[in-house]
C-alpha positions in Angstrom: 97.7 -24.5 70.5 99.9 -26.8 73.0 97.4 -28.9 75.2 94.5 -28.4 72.2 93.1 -25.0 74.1 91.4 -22.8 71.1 93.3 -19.5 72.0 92.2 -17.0 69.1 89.7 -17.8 66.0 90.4 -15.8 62.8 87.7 -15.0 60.3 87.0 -13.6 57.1 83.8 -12.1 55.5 83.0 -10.9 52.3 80.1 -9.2 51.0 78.7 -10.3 48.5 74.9 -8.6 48.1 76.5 -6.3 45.2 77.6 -8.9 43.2 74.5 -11.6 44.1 72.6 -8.7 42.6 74.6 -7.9 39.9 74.0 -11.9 39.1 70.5 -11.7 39.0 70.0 -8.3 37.0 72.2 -10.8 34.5 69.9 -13.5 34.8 67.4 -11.8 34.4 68.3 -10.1 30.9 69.4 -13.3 30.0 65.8 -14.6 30.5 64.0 -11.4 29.0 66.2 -11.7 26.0 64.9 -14.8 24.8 61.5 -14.2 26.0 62.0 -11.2 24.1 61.9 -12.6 20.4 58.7 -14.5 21.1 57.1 -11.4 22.1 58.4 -10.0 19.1 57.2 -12.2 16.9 53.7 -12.3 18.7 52.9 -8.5 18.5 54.1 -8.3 15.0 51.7 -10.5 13.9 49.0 -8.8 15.8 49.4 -5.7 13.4 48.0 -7.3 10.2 44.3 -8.1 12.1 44.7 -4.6 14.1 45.2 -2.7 11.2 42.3 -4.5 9.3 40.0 -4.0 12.4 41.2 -0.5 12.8 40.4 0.4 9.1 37.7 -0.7 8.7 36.1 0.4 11.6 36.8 3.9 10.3 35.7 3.4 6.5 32.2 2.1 7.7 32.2 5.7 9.9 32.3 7.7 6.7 29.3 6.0 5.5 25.7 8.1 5.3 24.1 4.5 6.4 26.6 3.9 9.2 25.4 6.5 11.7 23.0 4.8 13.7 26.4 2.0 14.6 28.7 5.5 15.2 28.7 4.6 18.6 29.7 0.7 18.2 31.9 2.0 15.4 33.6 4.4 17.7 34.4 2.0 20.7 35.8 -0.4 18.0 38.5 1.9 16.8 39.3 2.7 20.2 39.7 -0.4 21.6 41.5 -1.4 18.0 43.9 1.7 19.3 44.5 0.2 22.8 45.7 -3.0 21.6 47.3 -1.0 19.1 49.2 0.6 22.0 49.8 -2.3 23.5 51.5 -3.8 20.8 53.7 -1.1 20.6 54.3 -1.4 24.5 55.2 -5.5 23.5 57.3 -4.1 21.3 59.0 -1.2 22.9 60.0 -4.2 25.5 61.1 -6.8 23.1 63.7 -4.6 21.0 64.1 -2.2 23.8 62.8 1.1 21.4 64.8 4.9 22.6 62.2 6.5 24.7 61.1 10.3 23.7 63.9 12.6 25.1 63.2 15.7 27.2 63.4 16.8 30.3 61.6 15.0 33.2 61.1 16.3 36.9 60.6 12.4 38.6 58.4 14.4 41.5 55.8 16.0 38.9 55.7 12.2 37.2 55.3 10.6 40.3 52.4 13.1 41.6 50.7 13.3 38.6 50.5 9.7 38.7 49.3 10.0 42.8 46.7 12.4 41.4 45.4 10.5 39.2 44.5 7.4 41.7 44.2 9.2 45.0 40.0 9.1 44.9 40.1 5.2 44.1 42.7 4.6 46.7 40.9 6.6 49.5 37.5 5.1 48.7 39.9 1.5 49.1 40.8 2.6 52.7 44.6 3.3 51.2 46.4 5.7 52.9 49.1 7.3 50.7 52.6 9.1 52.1 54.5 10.9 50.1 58.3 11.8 51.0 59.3 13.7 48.0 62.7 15.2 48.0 63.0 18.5 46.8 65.4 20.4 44.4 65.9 16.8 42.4 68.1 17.2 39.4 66.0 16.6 35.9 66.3 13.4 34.1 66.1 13.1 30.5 63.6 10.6 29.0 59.8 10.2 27.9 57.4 11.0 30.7 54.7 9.3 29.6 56.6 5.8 30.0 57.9 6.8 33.0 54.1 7.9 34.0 53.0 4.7 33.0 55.8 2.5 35.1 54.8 3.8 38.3 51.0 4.0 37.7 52.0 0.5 36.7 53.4 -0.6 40.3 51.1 2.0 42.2 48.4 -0.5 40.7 49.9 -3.9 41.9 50.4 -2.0 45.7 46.4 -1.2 46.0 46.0 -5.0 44.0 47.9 -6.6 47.0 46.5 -4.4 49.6 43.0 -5.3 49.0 44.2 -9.3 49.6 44.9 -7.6 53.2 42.2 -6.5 56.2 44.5 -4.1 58.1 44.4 -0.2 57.0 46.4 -0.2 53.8 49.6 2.1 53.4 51.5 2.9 50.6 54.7 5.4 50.8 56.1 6.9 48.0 59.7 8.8 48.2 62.3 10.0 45.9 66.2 10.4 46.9 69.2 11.4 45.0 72.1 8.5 45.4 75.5 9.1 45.7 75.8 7.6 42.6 73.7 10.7 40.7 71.0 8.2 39.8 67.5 9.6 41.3 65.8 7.2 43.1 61.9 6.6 43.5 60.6 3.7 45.8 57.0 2.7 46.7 56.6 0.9 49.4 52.6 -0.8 50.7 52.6 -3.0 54.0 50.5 -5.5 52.2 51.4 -9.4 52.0 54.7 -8.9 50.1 56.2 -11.4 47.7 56.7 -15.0 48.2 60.6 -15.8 47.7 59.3 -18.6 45.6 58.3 -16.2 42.9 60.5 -12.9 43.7 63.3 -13.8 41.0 59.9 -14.3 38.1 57.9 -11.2 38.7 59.8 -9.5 35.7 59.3 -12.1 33.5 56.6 -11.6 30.6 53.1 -13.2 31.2 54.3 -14.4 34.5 51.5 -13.3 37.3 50.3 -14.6 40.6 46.7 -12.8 40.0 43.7 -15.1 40.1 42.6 -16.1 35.9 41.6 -13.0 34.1 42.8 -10.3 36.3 46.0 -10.2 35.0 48.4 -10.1 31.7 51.5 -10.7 33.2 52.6 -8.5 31.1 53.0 -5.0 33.8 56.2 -6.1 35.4 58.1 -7.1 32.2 57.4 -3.9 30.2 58.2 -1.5 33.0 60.9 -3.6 33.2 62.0 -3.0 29.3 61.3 1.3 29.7 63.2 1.5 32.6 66.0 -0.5 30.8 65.2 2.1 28.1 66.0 4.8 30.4 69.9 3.6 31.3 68.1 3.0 35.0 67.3 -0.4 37.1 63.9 -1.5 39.0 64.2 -4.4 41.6 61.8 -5.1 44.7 62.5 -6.0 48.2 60.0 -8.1 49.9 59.4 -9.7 53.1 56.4 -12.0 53.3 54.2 -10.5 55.9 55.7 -7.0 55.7 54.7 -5.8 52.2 57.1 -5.1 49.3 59.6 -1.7 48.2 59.8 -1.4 44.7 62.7 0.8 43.7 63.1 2.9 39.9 67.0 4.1 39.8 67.6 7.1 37.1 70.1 8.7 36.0 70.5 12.2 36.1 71.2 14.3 33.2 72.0 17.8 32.6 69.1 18.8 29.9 69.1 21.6 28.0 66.1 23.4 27.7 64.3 23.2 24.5 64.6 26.1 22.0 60.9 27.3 21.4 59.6 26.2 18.2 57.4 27.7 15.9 54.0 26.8 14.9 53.8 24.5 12.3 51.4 26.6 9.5 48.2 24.8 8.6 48.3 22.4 5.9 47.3 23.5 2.2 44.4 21.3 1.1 45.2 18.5 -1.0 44.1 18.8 -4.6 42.3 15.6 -5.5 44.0 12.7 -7.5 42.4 12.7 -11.5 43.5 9.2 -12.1 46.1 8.7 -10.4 47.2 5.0 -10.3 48.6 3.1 -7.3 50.2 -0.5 -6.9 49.5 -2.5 -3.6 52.4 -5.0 -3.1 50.3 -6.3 0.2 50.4 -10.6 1.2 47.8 -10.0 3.9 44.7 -10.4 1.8 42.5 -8.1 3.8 45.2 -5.4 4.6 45.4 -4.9 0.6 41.6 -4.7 0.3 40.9 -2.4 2.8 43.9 -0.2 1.4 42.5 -0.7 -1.9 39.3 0.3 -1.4 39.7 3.4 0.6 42.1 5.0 -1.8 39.3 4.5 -4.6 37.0 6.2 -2.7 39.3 9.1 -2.9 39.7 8.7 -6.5 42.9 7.2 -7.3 42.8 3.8 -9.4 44.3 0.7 -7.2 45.4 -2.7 -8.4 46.7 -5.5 -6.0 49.3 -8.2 -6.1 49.9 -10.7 -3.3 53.6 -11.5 -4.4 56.8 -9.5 -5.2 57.2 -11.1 -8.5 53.5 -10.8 -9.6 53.9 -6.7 -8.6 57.1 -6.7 -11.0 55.3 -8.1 -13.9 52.5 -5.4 -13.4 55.0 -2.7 -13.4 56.4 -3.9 -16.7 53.1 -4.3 -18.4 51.7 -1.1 -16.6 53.3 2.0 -15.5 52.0 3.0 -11.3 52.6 6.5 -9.8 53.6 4.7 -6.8 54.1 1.7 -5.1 52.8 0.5 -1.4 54.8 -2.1 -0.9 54.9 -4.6 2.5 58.0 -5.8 4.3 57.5 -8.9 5.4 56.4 -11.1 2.7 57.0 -14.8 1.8 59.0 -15.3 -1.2 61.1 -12.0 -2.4 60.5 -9.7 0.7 60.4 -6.0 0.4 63.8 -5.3 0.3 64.5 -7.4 -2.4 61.5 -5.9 -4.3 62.8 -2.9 -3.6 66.3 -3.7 -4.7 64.6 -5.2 -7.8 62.6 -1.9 -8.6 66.2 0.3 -8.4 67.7 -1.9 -11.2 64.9 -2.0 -13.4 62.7 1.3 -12.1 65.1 3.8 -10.5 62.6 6.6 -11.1 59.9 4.8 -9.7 61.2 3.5 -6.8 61.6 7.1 -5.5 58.0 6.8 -5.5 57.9 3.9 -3.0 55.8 3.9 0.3 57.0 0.9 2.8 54.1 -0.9 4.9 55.8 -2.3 8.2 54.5 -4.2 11.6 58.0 -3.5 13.6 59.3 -0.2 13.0 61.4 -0.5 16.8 63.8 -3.1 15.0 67.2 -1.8 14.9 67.4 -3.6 11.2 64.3 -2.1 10.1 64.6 1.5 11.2 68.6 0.9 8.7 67.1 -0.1 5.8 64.1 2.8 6.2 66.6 5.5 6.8 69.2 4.4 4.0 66.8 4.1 1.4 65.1 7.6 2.6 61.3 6.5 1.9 58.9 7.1 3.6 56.9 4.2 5.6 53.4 3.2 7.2 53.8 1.7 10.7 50.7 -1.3 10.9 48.3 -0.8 12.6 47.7 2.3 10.6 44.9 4.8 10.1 43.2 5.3 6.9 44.4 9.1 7.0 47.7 8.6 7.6 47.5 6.3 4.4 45.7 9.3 2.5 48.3 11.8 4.3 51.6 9.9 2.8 50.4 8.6 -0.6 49.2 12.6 -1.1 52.8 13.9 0.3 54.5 10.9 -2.5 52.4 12.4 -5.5 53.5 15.9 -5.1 
């Protein structure tokens, strides 16, 4: 301007919250993506001493001189099945496993969930709102994983309450967005989150709790089902004012299921009359504990450690099937497998896979091209008797 008088200021703003979101939901997938082959790796190898724990925990039930330890016996396998569960869970959220399909109503989830922690939060002092809309299209997905994500964040609301001294307040509400995805958010008026460790909470084994009152691992695998689901889950926070964590799903049109009918009893399974069977098992234990229970049934059993070693044994001897590991050093399974087609065509249809990561994509290809049937580790010992009795009919 003439005589340097400022006369007009122009200005230009953008808005860029979509895309600084966009740029952390990539960041963090980058993150859980590496993260998530450790994982892997970790809960696979968890399976071998599960399944061992697991199995024999339930061949010393069956035993005449056990029954004054059924008790012991009976908490082991069911905290062997927990961590079995959790493995899966570890799983499930490093390969990112399909949840169930079926129709879910998010409201019935969310109060089932409510229900099931209302006495505990009361007796805390909590005071719990619920604004749930109604008439909320159905989503389609597993209700149980869905169940356990809020239960999941329901959990770290009353955790960060009881850090406070004021009346404690937790609101839960569901909307449907314009962009069809239903929307759940709970929100507490506890501390909130430290903007030093908002963009972490998602990451696995990550966890502000004091030493033993927490995994880390929460955050992450709700993380990895709601992934699972096609949705989203991010928190706001102010420090001081408490935190919203928010569950975005889509909505989908769900047919209802046609009714099916009752599956008829099983016949009893005639018992085996000498019926041999080759384990093909590099986990020492795993192959003993296998071994041992199907001779209790009657079948004979003999054990080899590598591929090679099986191969002889089936050239010298002649098995009525095969229980054969995938994950072995040396010639893996596959390449057992491979082996036994060119040399044993007929007795590779009689082939039972053992497996500790069913959920990769690679494994569930090779299972469902070569049509046999499998054992997932940690397994029970009847649903080794179930599928070696189903291969010898």
């Amino acid at each position: 301007s003439d005589g340097g008088v400022v006369t007009g200021i122009l200005g230009v703003a953008s808005d860029l919250t979509e895309e600084m979101q966009l740029r952390s939901r990539l960041r963090q997938a980058e993150k859980l993506s590496a993260l998530g082959e450790l994982v892997s790796g970790v809960a696979h190898e968890l399976n071998n001493p599960l399944t061992v724990i697991r199995g024999y925990a339930q061949l010393l039930s069956g035993r005449e001189d056990a029954v004054a330890a059924s008790r012991e016996l009976q908490a082991i396998t069911e905290h062997a099945e927990r961590a079995a569960r959790i493995v899966q869970e570890l799983l499930t959220f490093a390969r990112e496993r399909p949840p169930a399909r079926e129709a879910v109503d998010l409201n019935a989830v969310l109060q089932s969930v409510l229900d099931l922690r209302e006495r505990e939060m009361a007796a805390s002092g909590i005071r719990v709102v619920r604004q749930l809309a109604p008439g909320l299209p159905k989503l389609q997905g597993d209700p149980y994983q869905l169940q356990q994500v809020f239960l999941n964040i329901l959990t770290n609301a009353e955790q960060a309450l009881a850090e406070g001294t004021g009346e404690g307040l937790i609101e839960v509400s569901t909307t449907l967005a314009a962009d069809g995805y239903v929307v759940a958010a709970i929100r507490d008026n506890g501390p909130g989150i430290p903007a030093t460790v908002a963009d972490r909470i998602f990451d696995p084994f990550f966890t502000t709790k004091a030493d033993r009152q927490g995994t880390g691992l929460g955050l992450s695998i709700c993380y990895g089902i709601v992934n699972a689901h096609g949705g989203r889950i991010w928190a706001d926070s102010t420090v001081g004012q408490g935190a919203t964590f928010f569950v975005a799903l889509p909505a989908t049109a769900v047919e209802a299921p046609s009714p099916v009918e009752p599956a008829p009893a099983p016949e009893a399974t005639p018992a085996p009359v000498g019926r041999y069977i080759l384990i093909l098992e590099d986990e020492v234990e795993i192959a003993r504990l296998v071994a041992r229970y199907l001779e209790r049934l009657g079948y004979r059993t003999s054990v080899a450690h590598e591929a090679q070693a099986a191969l002889q044994m089936i050239a010298d001897e002649s098995p009525d099937l095969v229980l054969t590991d995938l994950k072995m050093p040396g010639m893996n399974g596959r390449e057992f497998y491979a082996a036994l087609c060119g040399t044993r065509p007929e007795l590779a249809q009689r082939v039972i896979f053992v497996t500790g990561d069913t959920v990769s994509p690679d494994t569930q290809s090779f299972l469902s091209q070569t049509g046999r049937p499998h054992l997932a580790k940690p397994f029970s010992l009847e649903e080794v008797r179930a599928a070696v009795a189903a291969a010898l009919e």
